[in-house]
N, C-alpha and C positions, 0 to 999 in steps of 0.2 A: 460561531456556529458549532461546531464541534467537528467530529470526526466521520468521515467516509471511508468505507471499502469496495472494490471494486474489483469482481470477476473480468479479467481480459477473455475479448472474444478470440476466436481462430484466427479468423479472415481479415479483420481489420485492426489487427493490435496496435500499429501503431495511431492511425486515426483516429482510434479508437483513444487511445490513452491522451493525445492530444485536445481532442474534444473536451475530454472530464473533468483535465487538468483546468481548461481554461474555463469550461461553467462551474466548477467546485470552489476555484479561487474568485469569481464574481461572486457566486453568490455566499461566501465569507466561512465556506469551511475550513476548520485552521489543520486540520493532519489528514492523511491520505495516503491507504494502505495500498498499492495492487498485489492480488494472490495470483498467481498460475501457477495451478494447480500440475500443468503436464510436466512442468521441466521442475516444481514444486522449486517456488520462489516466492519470496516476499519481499517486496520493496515498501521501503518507509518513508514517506518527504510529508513537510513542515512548511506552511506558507508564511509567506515572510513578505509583505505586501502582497503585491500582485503576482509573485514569481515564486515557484517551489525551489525548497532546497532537499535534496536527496540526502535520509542521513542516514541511510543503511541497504544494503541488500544482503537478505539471505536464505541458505538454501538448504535443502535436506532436512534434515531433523536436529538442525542446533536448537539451546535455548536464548533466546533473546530477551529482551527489556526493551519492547519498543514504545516510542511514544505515540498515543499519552496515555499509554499504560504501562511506562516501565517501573513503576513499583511493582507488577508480578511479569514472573515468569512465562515467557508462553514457548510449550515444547510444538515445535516445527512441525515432529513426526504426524500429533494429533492431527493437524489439517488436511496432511494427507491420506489417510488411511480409509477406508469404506469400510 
């Protein structure tokens, strides 16, 4: 399927992440971004059958290559700024 990204909520983040993870890998998405925005974070994981592999977290305003767009650059700062 392709790719998802996913705002974490406040209140139930980890449930919350729990949940996605396991309807995102039934229903065959293969990469899966979470942003939070507060503590300005990006996490990256890859499914790999049934089970995600986490292949990065990062924060601030690095620039990254994350999959499955690491042939471009994407600067951090951008996401967080209003």
């Amino acid at each position: 399927m392709g790719m998802f990204r996913a705002m974490l909520g406040l209140s139930i983040h980890a449930l919350d992440r729990s949940r996605k993870m396991t309807l995102y890998a039934r229903e065959g998405v293969n990469h899966l971004w979470f942003v939070d925005p507060r503590i300005q974070l990006l996490e990256v994981y890859r499914r790999e059958g049934n089970h995600w592999q986490r292949l990065g977290a990062y924060t601030g305003s690095a620039h990254v290559h994350a999959e499955p767009f690491e042939a471009r650059k994407l600067n951090l700062g951008s996401l967080w700024e209003r």
